[in-house]
C-alpha positions, 0 to 999 in steps of 0.5 A: 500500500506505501508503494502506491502512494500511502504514508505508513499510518494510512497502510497501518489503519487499513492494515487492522480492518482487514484482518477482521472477520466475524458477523452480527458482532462485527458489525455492531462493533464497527458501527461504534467506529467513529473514525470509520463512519465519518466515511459517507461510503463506509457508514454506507456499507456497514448499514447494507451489510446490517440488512444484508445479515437481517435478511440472512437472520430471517432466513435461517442462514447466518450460519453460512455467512462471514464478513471478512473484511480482507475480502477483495475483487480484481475489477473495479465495476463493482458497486456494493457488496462483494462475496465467494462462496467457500466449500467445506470438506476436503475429497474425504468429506471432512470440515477442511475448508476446500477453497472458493469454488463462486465470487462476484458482487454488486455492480450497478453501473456496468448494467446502466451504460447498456441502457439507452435510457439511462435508467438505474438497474441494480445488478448482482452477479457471480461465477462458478468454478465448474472445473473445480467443483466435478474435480471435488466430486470426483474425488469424493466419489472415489473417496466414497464420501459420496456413497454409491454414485450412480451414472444411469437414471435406469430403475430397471434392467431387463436380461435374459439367459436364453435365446431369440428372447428379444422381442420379448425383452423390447415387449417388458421394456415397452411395458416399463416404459409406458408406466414412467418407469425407467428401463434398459435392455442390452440391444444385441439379439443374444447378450451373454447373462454374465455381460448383463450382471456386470453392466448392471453392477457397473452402473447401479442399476437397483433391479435386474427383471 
Protein backbone atom coordinates (compact mmCIF):
# COMPACT_ATOMS: atom_id res chain seq x y z
CA UNK A 1 0.00 0.00 0.00
CA UNK A 2 3.06 2.54 0.58
CA UNK A 3 4.39 1.77 -2.68
CA UNK A 4 1.03 3.18 -4.03
CA UNK A 5 1.43 6.11 -2.52
CA UNK A 6 0.04 6.00 1.31
CA UNK A 7 2.03 7.16 4.14
CA UNK A 8 2.58 4.35 6.84
CA UNK A 9 -0.32 5.49 9.30
CA UNK A 10 -2.79 5.13 6.48
CA UNK A 11 -1.35 1.34 5.40
CA UNK A 12 -1.02 0.76 9.28
CA UNK A 13 -5.19 1.93 9.67
CA UNK A 14 -6.45 -0.13 6.68
CA UNK A 15 -3.73 -2.85 7.97
CA UNK A 16 -6.24 -3.56 11.17
CA UNK A 17 -9.73 -3.70 9.25
CA UNK A 18 -8.91 -6.08 7.15
CA UNK A 19 -7.91 -8.71 9.32
CA UNK A 20 -11.26 -8.67 10.87
CA UNK A 21 -13.84 -11.11 10.43
CA UNK A 22 -16.78 -12.04 12.29
CA UNK A 23 -20.83 -11.49 11.75
CA UNK A 24 -23.55 -9.50 13.52
CA UNK A 25 -20.97 -8.63 16.26
CA UNK A 26 -18.60 -7.43 13.59
CA UNK A 27 -20.83 -5.27 12.59
CA UNK A 28 -22.24 -3.54 15.82
CA UNK A 29 -18.69 -3.07 16.99
CA UNK A 30 -17.68 -1.26 13.56
CA UNK A 31 -21.00 0.81 13.72
CA UNK A 32 -19.18 2.35 17.09
CA UNK A 33 -16.37 3.12 14.90
CA UNK A 34 -16.21 6.88 14.86
CA UNK A 35 -13.23 7.32 12.81
CA UNK A 36 -14.86 4.50 10.03
CA UNK A 37 -18.36 6.45 9.96
CA UNK A 38 -17.12 9.58 9.31
CA UNK A 39 -16.63 7.94 5.97
CA UNK A 40 -20.08 8.53 3.96
CA UNK A 41 -19.38 5.12 1.74
CA UNK A 42 -18.02 3.21 4.55
CA UNK A 43 -21.26 4.39 7.17
CA UNK A 44 -22.93 3.33 3.96
CA UNK A 45 -21.64 -0.41 3.67
CA UNK A 46 -21.89 -1.07 7.12
CA UNK A 47 -25.57 -0.15 7.30
CA UNK A 48 -26.47 -2.73 3.85
CA UNK A 49 -24.32 -5.43 5.49
CA UNK A 50 -26.51 -4.99 8.69
CA UNK A 51 -29.99 -5.83 6.44
CA UNK A 52 -27.97 -7.99 4.02
CA UNK A 53 -27.27 -10.02 7.77
CA UNK A 54 -31.25 -9.14 8.94
CA UNK A 55 -32.46 -10.92 5.77
CA UNK A 56 -29.87 -13.82 6.10
CA UNK A 57 -31.01 -13.89 10.41
CA UNK A 58 -34.69 -14.03 8.96
CA UNK A 59 -33.92 -16.80 6.57
CA UNK A 60 -32.15 -19.16 8.98
CA UNK A 61 -28.96 -18.89 7.09
CA UNK A 62 -26.46 -16.90 9.46
CA UNK A 63 -24.52 -19.90 9.82
CA UNK A 64 -23.38 -19.74 6.35
CA UNK A 65 -22.08 -16.29 6.23
CA UNK A 66 -18.89 -14.05 7.43
CA UNK A 67 -17.99 -10.83 6.78
CA UNK A 68 -14.31 -10.97 6.34
CA UNK A 69 -13.08 -7.66 5.88
CA UNK A 70 -9.76 -8.74 3.67
CA UNK A 71 -12.03 -9.82 1.14
CA UNK A 72 -11.39 -8.22 -2.16
CA UNK A 73 -12.19 -8.32 -6.04
CA UNK A 74 -9.76 -7.54 -9.22
CA UNK A 75 -12.50 -5.43 -11.09
CA UNK A 76 -13.31 -2.13 -10.43
CA UNK A 77 -17.05 -2.15 -11.53
CA UNK A 78 -18.46 -3.38 -8.51
CA UNK A 79 -20.68 -1.18 -6.73
CA UNK A 80 -21.67 -2.68 -3.18
CA UNK A 81 -21.01 -5.83 -1.94
CA UNK A 82 -18.76 -8.37 -2.69
CA UNK A 83 -18.91 -12.39 -2.00
CA UNK A 84 -17.23 -16.05 -2.53
CA UNK A 85 -18.93 -18.78 -1.68
CA UNK A 86 -16.23 -21.45 0.46
CA UNK A 87 -16.50 -25.05 0.11
CA UNK A 88 -16.10 -27.16 3.22
CA UNK A 89 -14.67 -30.52 3.45
CA UNK A 90 -11.91 -31.90 1.66
CA UNK A 91 -12.24 -35.09 -1.03
CA UNK A 92 -13.00 -37.07 2.14
CA UNK A 93 -15.52 -35.36 3.17
CA UNK A 94 -14.11 -33.72 6.15
CA UNK A 95 -14.71 -29.98 7.93
CA UNK A 96 -11.43 -28.97 5.76
CA UNK A 97 -12.01 -25.84 4.05
CA UNK A 98 -11.80 -26.56 0.02
CA UNK A 99 -11.43 -23.01 -1.01
CA UNK A 100 -13.64 -20.70 -3.04
CA UNK A 101 -15.39 -22.65 -5.89
CA UNK A 102 -18.03 -18.97 -6.54
CA UNK A 103 -17.34 -14.90 -6.46
CA UNK A 104 -18.95 -11.95 -7.75
CA UNK A 105 -20.83 -8.89 -6.31
CA UNK A 106 -22.90 -5.91 -6.96
CA UNK A 107 -22.47 -3.72 -9.91
CA UNK A 108 -24.94 -1.40 -10.96
CA UNK A 109 -23.41 0.83 -13.10
CA UNK A 110 -21.99 -1.62 -15.53
CA UNK A 111 -25.77 -2.59 -16.44
CA UNK A 112 -26.92 1.20 -16.66
CA UNK A 113 -24.28 2.12 -19.63
CA UNK A 114 -26.35 -0.79 -21.63
CA UNK A 115 -29.22 1.18 -21.00
CA UNK A 116 -30.08 3.82 -23.67
CA UNK A 117 -32.50 5.30 -21.35
CA UNK A 118 -30.31 5.76 -18.97
CA UNK A 119 -32.19 4.16 -16.24
CA UNK A 120 -30.92 2.67 -12.94
CA UNK A 121 -30.89 -1.37 -12.84
CA UNK A 122 -29.37 -2.78 -9.83
CA UNK A 123 -27.48 -5.70 -10.68
CA UNK A 124 -25.64 -8.89 -8.70
CA UNK A 125 -23.77 -11.35 -10.24
CA UNK A 126 -21.36 -14.39 -9.54
CA UNK A 127 -19.08 -17.12 -11.38
CA UNK A 128 -18.89 -20.64 -10.53
CA UNK A 129 -15.88 -22.68 -10.64
CA UNK A 130 -17.45 -25.79 -12.55
CA UNK A 131 -13.97 -27.42 -13.20
CA UNK A 132 -13.05 -27.28 -9.68
CA UNK A 133 -16.36 -28.39 -8.33
CA UNK A 134 -16.77 -32.08 -10.63
CA UNK A 135 -12.92 -32.30 -9.72
CA UNK A 136 -14.09 -32.45 -5.81
CA UNK A 137 -16.78 -34.71 -6.53
CA UNK A 138 -14.81 -36.87 -8.41
CA UNK A 139 -12.61 -37.28 -5.88
CA UNK A 140 -15.31 -37.88 -3.07
CA UNK A 141 -16.59 -40.09 -5.14
CA UNK A 142 -13.69 -42.23 -5.33
CA UNK A 143 -13.05 -41.45 -1.69
CA UNK A 144 -16.71 -42.81 -1.33
CA UNK A 145 -17.82 -39.77 0.65
CA UNK A 146 -20.50 -39.77 -1.82
CA UNK A 147 -21.85 -43.16 -1.11
CA UNK A 148 -22.86 -45.09 -4.35
CA UNK A 149 -22.81 -42.83 -7.33
CA UNK A 150 -24.75 -43.87 -9.87
CA UNK A 151 -24.11 -42.51 -13.62
CA UNK A 152 -27.89 -44.08 -15.31
CA UNK A 153 -31.20 -42.83 -14.13
CA UNK A 154 -32.13 -46.77 -15.41
CA UNK A 155 -34.51 -48.06 -12.37
CA UNK A 156 -34.84 -51.26 -14.32
CA UNK A 157 -32.58 -53.63 -16.46
CA UNK A 158 -34.45 -56.47 -18.36
CA UNK A 159 -32.00 -59.54 -19.11
CA UNK A 160 -32.46 -62.84 -20.49
CA UNK A 161 -30.35 -66.11 -20.20
CA UNK A 162 -31.94 -67.85 -23.43
CA UNK A 163 -32.07 -67.06 -26.77
CA UNK A 164 -34.16 -65.17 -29.57
CA UNK A 165 -35.97 -63.57 -26.30
CA UNK A 166 -35.51 -60.15 -28.00
CA UNK A 167 -38.57 -59.44 -28.72
CA UNK A 168 -39.58 -60.21 -25.52
CA UNK A 169 -37.44 -58.14 -23.71
CA UNK A 170 -38.43 -54.86 -26.23
CA UNK A 171 -42.18 -56.35 -25.09
CA UNK A 172 -41.06 -55.83 -20.94
CA UNK A 173 -39.45 -52.77 -21.58
CA UNK A 174 -42.25 -51.06 -23.52
CA UNK A 175 -44.04 -52.04 -20.64
CA UNK A 176 -41.92 -50.00 -18.24
CA UNK A 177 -41.80 -47.50 -20.31
CA UNK A 178 -45.42 -46.84 -20.52
CA UNK A 179 -45.61 -46.79 -16.77
CA UNK A 180 -42.81 -43.97 -16.44
CA UNK A 181 -40.61 -46.47 -15.04
CA UNK A 182 -37.14 -46.29 -16.49
CA UNK A 183 -35.63 -49.26 -18.23
CA UNK A 184 -32.90 -50.50 -20.48
CA UNK A 185 -32.01 -53.52 -22.25
CA UNK A 186 -28.77 -54.63 -23.76
CA UNK A 187 -29.52 -54.27 -27.66
CA UNK A 188 -27.95 -57.39 -29.04
CA UNK A 189 -30.26 -60.12 -30.23
CA UNK A 190 -28.15 -62.82 -27.71
CA UNK A 191 -26.06 -60.78 -24.94
CA UNK A 192 -24.10 -63.22 -22.60
CA UNK A 193 -26.09 -63.18 -18.99
CA UNK A 194 -22.82 -62.75 -17.42
CA UNK A 195 -22.42 -59.22 -19.69
CA UNK A 196 -25.92 -58.14 -18.30
CA UNK A 197 -24.81 -58.76 -14.44
CA UNK A 198 -21.64 -56.75 -14.91
CA UNK A 199 -23.45 -53.94 -16.72
CA UNK A 200 -25.98 -53.72 -14.12
CA UNK A 201 -23.49 -53.82 -11.03
CA UNK A 202 -21.46 -51.49 -13.09
CA UNK A 203 -23.86 -48.73 -13.45
CA UNK A 204 -26.10 -49.42 -10.16
CA UNK A 205 -28.92 -50.44 -11.62
CA UNK A 206 -31.11 -51.40 -8.32
CA UNK A 207 -33.36 -54.00 -10.11
CA UNK A 208 -32.33 -56.73 -12.90
CA UNK A 209 -36.11 -58.13 -14.22
Amino acid sequence: MIQKGLTADIADSIGHYVTMKGGQELIEQLSQDTKLTAIGDADNALKEMGLLFQYCSVLGTMDKISFDLSLARGLDYYTGVIFEAILTGDASGSDTNVGSVSGGGRYDELVNMFDPKGGKLPCIGFSVGIERIFSIMEARAKAGALGNVRTVSTSVFVASAQKDLIEDRMKLCTMFWDAGIPTEMMYRKDPKFLNQIQYCEREGIPLFF
